[in-house]
Backbone atoms as SQL, in Angstrom:
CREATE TABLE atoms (id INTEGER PRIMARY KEY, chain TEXT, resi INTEGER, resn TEXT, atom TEXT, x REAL, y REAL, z REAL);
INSERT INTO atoms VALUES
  (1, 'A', 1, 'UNK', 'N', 0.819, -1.189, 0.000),
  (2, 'A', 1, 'UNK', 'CA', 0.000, 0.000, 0.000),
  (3, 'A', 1, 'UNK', 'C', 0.871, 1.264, 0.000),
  (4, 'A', 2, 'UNK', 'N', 2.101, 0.803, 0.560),
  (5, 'A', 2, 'UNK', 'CA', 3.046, 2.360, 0.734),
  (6, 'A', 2, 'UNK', 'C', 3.539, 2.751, -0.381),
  (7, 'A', 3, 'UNK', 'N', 4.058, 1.366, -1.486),
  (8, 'A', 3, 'UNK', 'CA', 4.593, 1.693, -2.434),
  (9, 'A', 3, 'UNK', 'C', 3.426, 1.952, -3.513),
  (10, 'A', 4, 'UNK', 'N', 2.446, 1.843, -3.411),
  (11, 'A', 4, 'UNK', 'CA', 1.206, 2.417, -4.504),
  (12, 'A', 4, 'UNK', 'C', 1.392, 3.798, -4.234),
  (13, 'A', 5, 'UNK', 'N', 1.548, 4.250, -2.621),
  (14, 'A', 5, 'UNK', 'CA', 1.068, 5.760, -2.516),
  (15, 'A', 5, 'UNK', 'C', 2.481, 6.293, -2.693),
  (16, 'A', 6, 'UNK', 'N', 3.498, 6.276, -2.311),
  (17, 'A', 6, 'UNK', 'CA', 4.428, 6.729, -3.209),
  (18, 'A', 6, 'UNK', 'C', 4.749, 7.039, -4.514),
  (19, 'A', 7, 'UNK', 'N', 4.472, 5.847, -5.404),
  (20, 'A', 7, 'UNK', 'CA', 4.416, 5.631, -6.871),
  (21, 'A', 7, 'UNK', 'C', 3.220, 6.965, -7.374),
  (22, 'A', 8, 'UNK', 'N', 2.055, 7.078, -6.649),
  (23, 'A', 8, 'UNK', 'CA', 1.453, 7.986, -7.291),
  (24, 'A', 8, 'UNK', 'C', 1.655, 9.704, -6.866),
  (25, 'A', 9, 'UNK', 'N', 2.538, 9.807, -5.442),
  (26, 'A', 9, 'UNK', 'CA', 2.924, 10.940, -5.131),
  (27, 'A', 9, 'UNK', 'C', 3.707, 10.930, -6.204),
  (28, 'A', 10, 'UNK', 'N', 4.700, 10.282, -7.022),
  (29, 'A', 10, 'UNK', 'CA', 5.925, 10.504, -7.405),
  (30, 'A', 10, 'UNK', 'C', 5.404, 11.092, -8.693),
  (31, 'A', 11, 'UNK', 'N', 4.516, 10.462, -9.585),
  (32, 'A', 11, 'UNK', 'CA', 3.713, 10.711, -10.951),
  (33, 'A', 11, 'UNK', 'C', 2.920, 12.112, -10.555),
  (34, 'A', 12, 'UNK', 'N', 2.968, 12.379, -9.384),
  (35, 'A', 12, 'UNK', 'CA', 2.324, 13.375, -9.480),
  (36, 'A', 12, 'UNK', 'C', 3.393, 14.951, -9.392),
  (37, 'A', 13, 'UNK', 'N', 4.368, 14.414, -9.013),
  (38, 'A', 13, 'UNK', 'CA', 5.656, 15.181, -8.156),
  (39, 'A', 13, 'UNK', 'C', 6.497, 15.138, -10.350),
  (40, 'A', 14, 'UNK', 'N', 6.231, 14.024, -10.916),
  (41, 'A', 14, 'UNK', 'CA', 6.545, 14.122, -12.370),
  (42, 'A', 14, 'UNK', 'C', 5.654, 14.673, -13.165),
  (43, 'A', 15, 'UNK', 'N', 4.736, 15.303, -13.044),
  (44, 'A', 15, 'UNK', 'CA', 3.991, 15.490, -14.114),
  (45, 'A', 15, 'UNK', 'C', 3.890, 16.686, -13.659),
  (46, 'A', 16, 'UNK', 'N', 4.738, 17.615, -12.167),
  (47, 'A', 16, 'UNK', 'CA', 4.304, 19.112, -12.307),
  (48, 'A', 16, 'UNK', 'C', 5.616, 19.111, -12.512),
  (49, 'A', 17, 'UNK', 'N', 6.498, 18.878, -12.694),
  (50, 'A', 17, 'UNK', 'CA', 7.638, 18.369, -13.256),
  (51, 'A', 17, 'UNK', 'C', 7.979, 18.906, -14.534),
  (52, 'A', 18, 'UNK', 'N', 7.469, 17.695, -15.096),
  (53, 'A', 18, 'UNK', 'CA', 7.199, 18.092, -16.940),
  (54, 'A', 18, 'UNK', 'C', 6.708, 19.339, -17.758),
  (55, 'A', 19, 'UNK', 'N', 5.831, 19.687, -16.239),
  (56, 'A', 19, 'UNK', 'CA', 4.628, 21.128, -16.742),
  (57, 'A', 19, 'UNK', 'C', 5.520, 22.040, -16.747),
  (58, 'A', 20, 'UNK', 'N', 6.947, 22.040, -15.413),
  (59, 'A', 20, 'UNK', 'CA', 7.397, 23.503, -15.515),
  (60, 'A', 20, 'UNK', 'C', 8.502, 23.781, -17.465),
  (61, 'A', 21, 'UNK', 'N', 8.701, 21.656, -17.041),
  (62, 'A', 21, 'UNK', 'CA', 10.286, 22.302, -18.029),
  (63, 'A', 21, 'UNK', 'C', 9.062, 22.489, -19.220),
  (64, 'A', 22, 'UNK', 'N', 8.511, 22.156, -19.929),
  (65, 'A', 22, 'UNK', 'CA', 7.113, 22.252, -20.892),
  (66, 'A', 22, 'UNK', 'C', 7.203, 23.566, -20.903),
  (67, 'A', 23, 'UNK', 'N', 6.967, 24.345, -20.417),
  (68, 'A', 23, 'UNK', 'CA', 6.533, 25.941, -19.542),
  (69, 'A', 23, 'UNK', 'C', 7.793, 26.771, -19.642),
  (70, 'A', 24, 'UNK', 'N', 9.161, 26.156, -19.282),
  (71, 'A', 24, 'UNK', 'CA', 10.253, 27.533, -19.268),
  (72, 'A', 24, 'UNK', 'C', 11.391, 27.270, -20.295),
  (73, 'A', 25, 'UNK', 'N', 11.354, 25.958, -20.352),
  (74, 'A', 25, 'UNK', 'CA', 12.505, 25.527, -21.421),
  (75, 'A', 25, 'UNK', 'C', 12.145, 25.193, -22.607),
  (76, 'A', 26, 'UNK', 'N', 12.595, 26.050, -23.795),
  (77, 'A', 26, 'UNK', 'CA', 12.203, 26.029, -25.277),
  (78, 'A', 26, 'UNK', 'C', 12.224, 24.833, -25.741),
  (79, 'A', 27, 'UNK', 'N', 11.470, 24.714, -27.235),
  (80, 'A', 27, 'UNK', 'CA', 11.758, 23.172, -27.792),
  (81, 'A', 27, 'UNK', 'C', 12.980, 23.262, -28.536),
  (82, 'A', 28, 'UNK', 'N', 13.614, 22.429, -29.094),
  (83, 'A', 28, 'UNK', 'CA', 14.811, 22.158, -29.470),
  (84, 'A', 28, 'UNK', 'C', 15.115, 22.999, -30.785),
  (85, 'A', 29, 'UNK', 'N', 14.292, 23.374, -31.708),
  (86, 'A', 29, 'UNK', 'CA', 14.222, 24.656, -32.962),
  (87, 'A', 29, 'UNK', 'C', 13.354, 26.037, -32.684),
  (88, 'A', 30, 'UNK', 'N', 12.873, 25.655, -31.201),
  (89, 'A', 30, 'UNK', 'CA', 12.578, 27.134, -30.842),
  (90, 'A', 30, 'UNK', 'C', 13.134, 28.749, -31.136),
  (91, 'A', 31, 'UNK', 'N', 14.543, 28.365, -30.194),
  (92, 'A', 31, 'UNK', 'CA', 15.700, 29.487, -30.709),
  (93, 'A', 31, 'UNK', 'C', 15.668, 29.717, -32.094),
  (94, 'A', 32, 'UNK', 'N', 16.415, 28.465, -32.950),
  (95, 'A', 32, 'UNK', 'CA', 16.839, 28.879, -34.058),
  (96, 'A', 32, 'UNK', 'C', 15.687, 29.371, -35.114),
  (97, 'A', 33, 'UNK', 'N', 14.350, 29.044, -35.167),
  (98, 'A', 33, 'UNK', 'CA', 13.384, 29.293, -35.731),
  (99, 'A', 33, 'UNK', 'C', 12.916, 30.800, -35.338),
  (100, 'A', 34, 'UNK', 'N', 13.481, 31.339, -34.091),
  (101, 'A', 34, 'UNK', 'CA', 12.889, 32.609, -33.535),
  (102, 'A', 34, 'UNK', 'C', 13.873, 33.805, -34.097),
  (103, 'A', 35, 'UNK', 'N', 15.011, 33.302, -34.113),
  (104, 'A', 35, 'UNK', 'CA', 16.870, 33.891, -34.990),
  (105, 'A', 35, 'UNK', 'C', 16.292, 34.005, -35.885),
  (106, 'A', 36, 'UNK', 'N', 15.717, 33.254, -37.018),
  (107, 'A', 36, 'UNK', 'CA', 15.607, 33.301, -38.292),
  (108, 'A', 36, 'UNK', 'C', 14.227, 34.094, -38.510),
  (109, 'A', 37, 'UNK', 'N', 13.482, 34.592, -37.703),
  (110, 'A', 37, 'UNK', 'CA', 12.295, 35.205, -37.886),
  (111, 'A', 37, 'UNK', 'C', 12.805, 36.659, -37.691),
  (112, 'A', 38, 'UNK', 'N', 13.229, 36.959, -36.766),
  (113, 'A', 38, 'UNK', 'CA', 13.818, 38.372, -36.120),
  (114, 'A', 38, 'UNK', 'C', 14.854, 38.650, -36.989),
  (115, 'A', 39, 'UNK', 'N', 15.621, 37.840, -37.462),
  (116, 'A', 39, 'UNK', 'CA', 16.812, 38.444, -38.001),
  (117, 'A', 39, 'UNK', 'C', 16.390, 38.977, -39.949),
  (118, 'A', 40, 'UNK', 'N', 15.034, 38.183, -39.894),
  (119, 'A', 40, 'UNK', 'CA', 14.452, 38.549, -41.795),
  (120, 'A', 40, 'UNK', 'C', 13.879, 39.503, -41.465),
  (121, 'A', 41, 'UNK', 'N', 12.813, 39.605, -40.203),
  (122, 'A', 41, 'UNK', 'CA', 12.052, 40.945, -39.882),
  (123, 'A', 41, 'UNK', 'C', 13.521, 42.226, -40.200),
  (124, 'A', 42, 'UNK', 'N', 14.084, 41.839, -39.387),
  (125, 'A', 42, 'UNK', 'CA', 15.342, 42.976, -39.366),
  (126, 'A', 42, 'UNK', 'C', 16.079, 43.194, -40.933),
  (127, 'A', 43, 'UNK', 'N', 16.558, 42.091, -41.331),
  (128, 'A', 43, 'UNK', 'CA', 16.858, 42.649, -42.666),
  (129, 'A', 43, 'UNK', 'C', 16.159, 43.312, -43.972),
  (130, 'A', 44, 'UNK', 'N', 14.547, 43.049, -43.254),
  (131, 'A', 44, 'UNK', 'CA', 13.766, 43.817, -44.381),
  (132, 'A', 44, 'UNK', 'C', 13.311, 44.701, -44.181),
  (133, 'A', 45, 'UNK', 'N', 13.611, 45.282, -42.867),
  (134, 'A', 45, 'UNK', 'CA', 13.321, 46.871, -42.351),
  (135, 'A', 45, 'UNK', 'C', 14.541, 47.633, -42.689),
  (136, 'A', 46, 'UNK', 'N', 15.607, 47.382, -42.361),
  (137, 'A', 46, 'UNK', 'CA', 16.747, 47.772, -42.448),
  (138, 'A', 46, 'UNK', 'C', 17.925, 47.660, -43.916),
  (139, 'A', 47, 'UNK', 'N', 17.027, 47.132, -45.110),
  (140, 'A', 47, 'UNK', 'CA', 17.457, 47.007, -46.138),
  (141, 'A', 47, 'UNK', 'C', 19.182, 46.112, -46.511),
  (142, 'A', 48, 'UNK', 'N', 19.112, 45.307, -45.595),
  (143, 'A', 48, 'UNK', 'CA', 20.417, 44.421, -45.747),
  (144, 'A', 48, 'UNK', 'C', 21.409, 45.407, -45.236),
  (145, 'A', 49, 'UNK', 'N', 21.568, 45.817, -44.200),
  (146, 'A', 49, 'UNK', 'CA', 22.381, 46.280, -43.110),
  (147, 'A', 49, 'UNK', 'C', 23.944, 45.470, -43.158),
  (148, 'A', 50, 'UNK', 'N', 23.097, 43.941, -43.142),
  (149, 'A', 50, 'UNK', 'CA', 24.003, 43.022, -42.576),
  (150, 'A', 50, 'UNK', 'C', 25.028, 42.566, -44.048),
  (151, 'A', 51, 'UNK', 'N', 24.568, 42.909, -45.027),
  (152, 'A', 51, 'UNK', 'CA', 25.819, 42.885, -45.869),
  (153, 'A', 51, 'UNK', 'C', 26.441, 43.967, -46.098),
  (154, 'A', 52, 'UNK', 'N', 26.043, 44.465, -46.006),
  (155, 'A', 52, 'UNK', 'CA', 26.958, 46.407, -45.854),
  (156, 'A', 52, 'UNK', 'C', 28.237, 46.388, -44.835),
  (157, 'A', 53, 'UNK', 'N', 27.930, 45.753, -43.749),
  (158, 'A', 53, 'UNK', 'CA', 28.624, 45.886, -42.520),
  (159, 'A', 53, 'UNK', 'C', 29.545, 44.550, -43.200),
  (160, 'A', 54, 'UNK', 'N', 29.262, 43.254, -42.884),
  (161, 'A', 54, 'UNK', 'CA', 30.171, 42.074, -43.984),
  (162, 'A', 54, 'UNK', 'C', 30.864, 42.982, -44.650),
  (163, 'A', 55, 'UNK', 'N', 30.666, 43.414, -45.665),
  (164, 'A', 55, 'UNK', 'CA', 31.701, 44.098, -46.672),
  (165, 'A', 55, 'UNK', 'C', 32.501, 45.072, -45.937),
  (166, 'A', 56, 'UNK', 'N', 32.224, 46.066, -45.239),
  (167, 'A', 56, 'UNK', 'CA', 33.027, 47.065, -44.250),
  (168, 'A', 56, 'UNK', 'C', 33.866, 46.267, -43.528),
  (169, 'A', 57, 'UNK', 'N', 33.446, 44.976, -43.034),
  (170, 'A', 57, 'UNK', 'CA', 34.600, 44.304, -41.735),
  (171, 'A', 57, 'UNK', 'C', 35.305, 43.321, -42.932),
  (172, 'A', 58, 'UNK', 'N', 35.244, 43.113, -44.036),
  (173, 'A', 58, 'UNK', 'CA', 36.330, 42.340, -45.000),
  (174, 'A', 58, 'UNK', 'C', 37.141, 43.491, -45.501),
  (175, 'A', 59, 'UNK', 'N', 36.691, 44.744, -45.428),
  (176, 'A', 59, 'UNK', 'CA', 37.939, 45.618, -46.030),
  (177, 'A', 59, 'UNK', 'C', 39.055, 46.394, -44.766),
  (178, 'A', 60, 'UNK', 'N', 38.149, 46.026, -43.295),
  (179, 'A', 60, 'UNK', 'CA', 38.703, 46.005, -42.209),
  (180, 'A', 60, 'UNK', 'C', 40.005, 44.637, -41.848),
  (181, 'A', 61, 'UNK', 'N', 39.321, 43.953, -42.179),
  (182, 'A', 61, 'UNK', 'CA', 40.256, 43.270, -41.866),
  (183, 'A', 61, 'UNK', 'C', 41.381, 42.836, -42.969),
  (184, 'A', 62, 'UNK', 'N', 41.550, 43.038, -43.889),
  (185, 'A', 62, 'UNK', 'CA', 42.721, 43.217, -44.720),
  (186, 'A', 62, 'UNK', 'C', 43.798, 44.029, -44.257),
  (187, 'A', 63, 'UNK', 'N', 43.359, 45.092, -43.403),
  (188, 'A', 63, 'UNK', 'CA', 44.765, 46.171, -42.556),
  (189, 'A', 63, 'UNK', 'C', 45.067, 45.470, -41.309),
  (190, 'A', 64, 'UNK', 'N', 44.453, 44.245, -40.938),
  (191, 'A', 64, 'UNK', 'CA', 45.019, 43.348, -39.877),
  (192, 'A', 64, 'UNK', 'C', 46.298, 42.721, -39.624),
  (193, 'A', 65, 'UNK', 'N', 46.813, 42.814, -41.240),
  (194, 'A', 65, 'UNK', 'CA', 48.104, 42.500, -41.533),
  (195, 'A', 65, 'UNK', 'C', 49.541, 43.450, -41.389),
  (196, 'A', 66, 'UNK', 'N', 49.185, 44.523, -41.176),
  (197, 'A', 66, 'UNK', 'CA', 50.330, 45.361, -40.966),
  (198, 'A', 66, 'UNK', 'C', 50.737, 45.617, -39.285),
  (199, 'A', 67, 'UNK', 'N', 50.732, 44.638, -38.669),
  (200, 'A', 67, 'UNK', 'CA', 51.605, 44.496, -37.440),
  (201, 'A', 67, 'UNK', 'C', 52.519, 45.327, -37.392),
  (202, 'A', 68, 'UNK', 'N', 53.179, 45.301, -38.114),
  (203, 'A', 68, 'UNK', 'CA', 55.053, 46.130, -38.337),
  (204, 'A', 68, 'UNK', 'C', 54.804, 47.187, -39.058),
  (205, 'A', 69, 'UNK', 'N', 53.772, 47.842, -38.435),
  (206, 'A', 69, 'UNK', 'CA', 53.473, 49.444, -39.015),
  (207, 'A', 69, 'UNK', 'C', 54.781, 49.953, -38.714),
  (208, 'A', 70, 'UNK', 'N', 55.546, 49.998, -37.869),
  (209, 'A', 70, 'UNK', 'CA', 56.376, 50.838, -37.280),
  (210, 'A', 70, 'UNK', 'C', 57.485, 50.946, -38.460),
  (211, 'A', 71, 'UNK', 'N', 58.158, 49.833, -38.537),
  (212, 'A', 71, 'UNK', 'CA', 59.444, 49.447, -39.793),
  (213, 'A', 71, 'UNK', 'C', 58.778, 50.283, -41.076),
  (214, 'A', 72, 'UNK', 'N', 57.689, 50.882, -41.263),
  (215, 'A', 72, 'UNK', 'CA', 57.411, 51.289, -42.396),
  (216, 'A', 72, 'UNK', 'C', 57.661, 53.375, -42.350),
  (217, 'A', 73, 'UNK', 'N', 57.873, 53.312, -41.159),
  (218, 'A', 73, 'UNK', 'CA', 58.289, 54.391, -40.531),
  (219, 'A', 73, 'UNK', 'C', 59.662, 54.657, -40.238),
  (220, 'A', 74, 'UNK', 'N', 60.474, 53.942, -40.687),
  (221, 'A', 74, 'UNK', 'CA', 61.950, 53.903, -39.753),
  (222, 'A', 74, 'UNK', 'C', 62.616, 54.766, -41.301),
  (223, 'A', 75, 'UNK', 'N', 63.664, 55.296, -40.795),
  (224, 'A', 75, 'UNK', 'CA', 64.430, 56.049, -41.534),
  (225, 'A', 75, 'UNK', 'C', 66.422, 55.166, -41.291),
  (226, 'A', 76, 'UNK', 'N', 67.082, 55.122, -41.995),
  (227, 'A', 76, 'UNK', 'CA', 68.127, 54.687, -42.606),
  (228, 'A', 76, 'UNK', 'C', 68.860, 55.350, -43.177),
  (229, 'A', 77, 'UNK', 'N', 70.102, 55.867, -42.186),
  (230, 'A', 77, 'UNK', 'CA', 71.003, 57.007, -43.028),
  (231, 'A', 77, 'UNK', 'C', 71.887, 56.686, -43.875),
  (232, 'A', 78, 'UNK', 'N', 71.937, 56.935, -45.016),
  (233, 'A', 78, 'UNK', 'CA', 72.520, 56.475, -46.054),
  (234, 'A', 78, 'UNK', 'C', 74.361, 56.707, -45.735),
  (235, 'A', 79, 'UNK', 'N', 75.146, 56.061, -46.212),
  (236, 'A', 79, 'UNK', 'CA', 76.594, 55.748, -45.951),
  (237, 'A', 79, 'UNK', 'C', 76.953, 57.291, -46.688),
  (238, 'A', 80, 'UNK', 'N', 77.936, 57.881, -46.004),
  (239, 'A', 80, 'UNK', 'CA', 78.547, 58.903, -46.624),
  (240, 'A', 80, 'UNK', 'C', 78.242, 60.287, -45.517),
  (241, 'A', 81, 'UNK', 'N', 77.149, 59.748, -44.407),
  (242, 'A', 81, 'UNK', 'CA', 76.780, 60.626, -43.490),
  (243, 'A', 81, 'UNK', 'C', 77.484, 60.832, -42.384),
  (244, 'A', 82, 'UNK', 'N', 77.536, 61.143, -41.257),
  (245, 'A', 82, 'UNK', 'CA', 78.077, 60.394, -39.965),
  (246, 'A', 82, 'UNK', 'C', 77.180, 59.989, -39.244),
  (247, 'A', 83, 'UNK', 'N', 75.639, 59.669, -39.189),
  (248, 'A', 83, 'UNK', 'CA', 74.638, 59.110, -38.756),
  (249, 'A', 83, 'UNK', 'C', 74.492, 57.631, -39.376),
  (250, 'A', 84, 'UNK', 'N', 75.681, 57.089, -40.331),
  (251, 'A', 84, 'UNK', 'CA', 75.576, 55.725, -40.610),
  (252, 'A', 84, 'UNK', 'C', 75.465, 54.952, -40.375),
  (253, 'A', 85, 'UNK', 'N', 74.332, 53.929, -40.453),
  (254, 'A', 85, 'UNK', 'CA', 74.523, 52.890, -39.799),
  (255, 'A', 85, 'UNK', 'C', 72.852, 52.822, -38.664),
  (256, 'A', 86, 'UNK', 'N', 72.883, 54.149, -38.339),
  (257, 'A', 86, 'UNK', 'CA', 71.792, 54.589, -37.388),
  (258, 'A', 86, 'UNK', 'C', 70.295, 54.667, -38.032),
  (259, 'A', 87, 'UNK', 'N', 69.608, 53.855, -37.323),
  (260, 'A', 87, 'UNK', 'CA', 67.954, 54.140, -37.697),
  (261, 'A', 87, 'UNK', 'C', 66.887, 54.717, -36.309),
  (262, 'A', 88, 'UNK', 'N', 65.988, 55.448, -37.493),
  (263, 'A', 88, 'UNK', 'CA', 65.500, 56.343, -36.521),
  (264, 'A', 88, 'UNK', 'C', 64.023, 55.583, -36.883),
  (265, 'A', 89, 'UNK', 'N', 62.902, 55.722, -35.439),
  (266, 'A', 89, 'UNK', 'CA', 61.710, 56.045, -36.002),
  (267, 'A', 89, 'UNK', 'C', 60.942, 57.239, -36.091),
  (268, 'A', 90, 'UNK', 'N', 60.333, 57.546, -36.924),
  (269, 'A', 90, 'UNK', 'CA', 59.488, 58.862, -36.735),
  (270, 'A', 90, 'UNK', 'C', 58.177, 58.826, -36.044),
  (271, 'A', 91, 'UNK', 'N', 57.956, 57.680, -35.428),
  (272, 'A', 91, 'UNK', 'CA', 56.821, 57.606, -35.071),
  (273, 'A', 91, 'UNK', 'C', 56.723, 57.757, -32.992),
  (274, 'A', 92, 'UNK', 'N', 58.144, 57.353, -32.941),
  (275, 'A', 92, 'UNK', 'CA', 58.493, 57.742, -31.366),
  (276, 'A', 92, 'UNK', 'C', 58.504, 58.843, -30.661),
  (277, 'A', 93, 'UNK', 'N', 58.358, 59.985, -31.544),
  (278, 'A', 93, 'UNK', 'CA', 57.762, 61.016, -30.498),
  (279, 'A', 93, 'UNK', 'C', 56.047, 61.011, -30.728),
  (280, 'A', 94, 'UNK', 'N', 55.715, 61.040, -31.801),
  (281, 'A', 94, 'UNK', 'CA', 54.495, 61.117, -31.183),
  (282, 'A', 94, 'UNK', 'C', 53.452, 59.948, -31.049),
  (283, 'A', 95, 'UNK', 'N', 54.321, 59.092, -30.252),
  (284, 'A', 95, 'UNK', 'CA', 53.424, 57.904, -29.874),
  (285, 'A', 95, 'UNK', 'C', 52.429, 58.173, -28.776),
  (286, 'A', 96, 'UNK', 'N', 52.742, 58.998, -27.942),
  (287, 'A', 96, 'UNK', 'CA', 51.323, 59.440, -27.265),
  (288, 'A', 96, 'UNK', 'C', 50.572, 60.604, -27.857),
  (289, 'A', 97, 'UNK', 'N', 51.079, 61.025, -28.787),
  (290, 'A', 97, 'UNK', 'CA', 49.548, 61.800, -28.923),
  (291, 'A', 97, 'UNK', 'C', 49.068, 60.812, -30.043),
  (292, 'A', 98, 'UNK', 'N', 49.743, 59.978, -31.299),
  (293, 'A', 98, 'UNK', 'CA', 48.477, 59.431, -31.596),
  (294, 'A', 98, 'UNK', 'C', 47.664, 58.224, -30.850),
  (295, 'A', 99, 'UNK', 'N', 48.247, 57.696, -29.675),
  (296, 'A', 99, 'UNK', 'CA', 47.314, 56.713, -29.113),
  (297, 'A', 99, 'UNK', 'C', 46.201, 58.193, -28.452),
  (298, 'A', 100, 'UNK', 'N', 46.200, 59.176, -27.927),
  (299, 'A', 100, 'UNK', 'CA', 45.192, 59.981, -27.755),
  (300, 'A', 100, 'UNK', 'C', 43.955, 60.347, -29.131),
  (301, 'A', 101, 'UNK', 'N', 44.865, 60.978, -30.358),
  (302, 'A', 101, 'UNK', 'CA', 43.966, 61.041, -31.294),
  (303, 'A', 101, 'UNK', 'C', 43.595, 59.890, -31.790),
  (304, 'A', 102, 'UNK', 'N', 44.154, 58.349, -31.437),
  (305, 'A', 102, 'UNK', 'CA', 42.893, 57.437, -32.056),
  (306, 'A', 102, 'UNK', 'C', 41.975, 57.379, -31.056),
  (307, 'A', 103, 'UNK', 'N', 41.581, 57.072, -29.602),
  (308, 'A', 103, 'UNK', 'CA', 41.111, 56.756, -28.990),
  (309, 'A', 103, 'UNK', 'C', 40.000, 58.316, -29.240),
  (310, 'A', 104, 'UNK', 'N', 40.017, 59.816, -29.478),
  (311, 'A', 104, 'UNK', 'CA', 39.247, 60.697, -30.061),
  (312, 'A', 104, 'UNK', 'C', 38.704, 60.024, -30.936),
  (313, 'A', 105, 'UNK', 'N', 39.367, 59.677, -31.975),
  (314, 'A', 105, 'UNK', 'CA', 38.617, 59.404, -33.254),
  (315, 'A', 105, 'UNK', 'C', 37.584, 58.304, -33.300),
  (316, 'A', 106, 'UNK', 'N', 37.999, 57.310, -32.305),
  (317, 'A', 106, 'UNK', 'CA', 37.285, 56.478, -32.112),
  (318, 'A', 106, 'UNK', 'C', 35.920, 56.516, -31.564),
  (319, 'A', 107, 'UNK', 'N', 36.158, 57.783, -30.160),
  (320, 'A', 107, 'UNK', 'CA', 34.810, 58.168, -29.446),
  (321, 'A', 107, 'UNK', 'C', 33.569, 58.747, -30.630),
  (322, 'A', 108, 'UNK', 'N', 34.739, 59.774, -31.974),
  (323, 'A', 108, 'UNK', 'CA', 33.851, 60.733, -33.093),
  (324, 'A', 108, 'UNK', 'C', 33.057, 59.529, -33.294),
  (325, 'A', 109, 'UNK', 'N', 33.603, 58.910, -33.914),
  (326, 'A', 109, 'UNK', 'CA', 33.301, 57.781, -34.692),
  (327, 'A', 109, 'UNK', 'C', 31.863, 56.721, -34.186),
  (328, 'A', 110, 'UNK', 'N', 32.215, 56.466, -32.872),
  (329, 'A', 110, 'UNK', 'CA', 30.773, 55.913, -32.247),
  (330, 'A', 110, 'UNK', 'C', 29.987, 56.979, -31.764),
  (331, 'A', 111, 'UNK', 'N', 30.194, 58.030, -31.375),
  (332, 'A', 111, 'UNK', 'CA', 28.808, 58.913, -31.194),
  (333, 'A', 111, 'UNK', 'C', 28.199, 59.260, -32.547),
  (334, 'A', 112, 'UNK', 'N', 29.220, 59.450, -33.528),
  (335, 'A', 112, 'UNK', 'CA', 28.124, 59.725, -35.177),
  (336, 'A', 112, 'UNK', 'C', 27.473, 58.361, -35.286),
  (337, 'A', 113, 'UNK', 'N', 28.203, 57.242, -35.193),
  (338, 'A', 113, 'UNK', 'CA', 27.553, 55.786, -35.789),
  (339, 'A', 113, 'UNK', 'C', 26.298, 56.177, -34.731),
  (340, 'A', 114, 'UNK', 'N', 25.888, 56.050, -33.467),
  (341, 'A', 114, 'UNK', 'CA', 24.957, 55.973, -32.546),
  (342, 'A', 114, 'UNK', 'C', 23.912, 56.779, -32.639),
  (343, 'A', 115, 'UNK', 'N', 24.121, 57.922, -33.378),
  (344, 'A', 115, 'UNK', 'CA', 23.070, 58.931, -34.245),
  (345, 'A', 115, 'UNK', 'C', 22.760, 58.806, -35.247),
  (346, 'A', 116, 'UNK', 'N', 23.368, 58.136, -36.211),
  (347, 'A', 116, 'UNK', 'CA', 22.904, 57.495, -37.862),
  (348, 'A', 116, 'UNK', 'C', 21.805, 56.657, -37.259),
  (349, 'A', 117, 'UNK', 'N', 22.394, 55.203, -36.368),
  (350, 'A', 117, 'UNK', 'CA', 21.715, 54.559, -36.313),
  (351, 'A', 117, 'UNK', 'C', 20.371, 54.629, -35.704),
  (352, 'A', 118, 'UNK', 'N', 20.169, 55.535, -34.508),
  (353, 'A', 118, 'UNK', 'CA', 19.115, 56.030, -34.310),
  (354, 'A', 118, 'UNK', 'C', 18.443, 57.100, -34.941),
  (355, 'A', 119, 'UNK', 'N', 18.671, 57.834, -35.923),
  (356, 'A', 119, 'UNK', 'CA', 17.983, 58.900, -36.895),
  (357, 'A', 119, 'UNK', 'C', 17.110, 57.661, -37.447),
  (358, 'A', 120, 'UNK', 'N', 18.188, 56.888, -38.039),
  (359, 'A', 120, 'UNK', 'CA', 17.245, 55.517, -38.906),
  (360, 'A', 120, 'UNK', 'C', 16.153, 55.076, -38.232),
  (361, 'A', 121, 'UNK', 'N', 16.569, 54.352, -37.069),
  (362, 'A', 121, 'UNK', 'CA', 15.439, 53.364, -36.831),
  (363, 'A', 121, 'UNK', 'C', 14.332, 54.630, -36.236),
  (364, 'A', 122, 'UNK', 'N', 14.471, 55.736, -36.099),
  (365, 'A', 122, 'UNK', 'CA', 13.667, 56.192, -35.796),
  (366, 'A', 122, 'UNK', 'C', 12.701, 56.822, -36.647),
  (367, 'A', 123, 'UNK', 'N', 13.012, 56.845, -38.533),
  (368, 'A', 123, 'UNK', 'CA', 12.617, 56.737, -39.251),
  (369, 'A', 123, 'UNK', 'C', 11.822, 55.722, -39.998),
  (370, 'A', 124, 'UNK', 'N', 12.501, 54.470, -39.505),
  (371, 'A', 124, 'UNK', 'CA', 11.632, 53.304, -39.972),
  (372, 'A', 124, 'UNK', 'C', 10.329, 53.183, -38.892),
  (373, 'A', 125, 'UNK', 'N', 10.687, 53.513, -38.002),
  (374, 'A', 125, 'UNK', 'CA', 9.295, 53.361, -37.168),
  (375, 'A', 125, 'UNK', 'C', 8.467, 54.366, -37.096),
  (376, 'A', 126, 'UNK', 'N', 8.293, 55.094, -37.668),
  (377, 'A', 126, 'UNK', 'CA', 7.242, 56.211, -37.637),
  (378, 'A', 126, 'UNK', 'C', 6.738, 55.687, -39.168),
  (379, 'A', 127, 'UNK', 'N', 7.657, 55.341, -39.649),
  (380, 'A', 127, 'UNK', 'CA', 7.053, 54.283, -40.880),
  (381, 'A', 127, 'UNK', 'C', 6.731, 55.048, -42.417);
């Protein structure tokens, strides 16, 4: 008799069980079916955004390759000088002000992007 009433506490202790994960945890193409709804809504409000930007970060990342910016800066006194032999960079004095003017340019740069992008969407939604 104990193990009947157990067995049916337990089915009952499983089946509010089932109700929550049923209830909070998506089905298995939930996500990706919800990605693919939001992300077409978005590309057809926004007129393919997302290949504009693709193309901007492939011409970005082609300057990924110049590591040794610096050597492209160095100067080499030609033999016949008395500085022979000696290389200079030109970029060592003003290595702190341009780490200042990029980190400016950078701030220009996201407060205009952050106003394009909201002029827009605030255009698409008034519709």
């Amino acid at each position: 008799m104990l193990n009947f009433l157990l067995g049916g506490i337990w089915s009952i202790v499983e089946a509010v069980l089932n109700f929550f994960i049923w209830l909070f945890i998506p089905s298995e193409g939930f996500l990706l079916s919800w990605q693919q709804e939001i992300s077409g809504r978005f590309n057809e409000r926004m007129g393919n955004i997302i290949q504009a930007l693709g193309y901007i970060g492939s011409r970005f990342s082609n300057l990924q390759g110049y590591s040794n910016l610096d050597r492209y800066f160095e100067v080499d006194f030609p033999a016949g000088t008395f500085l022979h032999g000696m290389r200079v960079n030109l970029l060592t004095p003003a290595r702190g002000f341009l780490g200042w003017l990029r980190m400016a340019l950078t701030g220009v740069v996201v407060l205009l992007t952050a106003l394009g992008v909201y002029s827009r969407v605030k255009s698409i939604l008034r519709g």
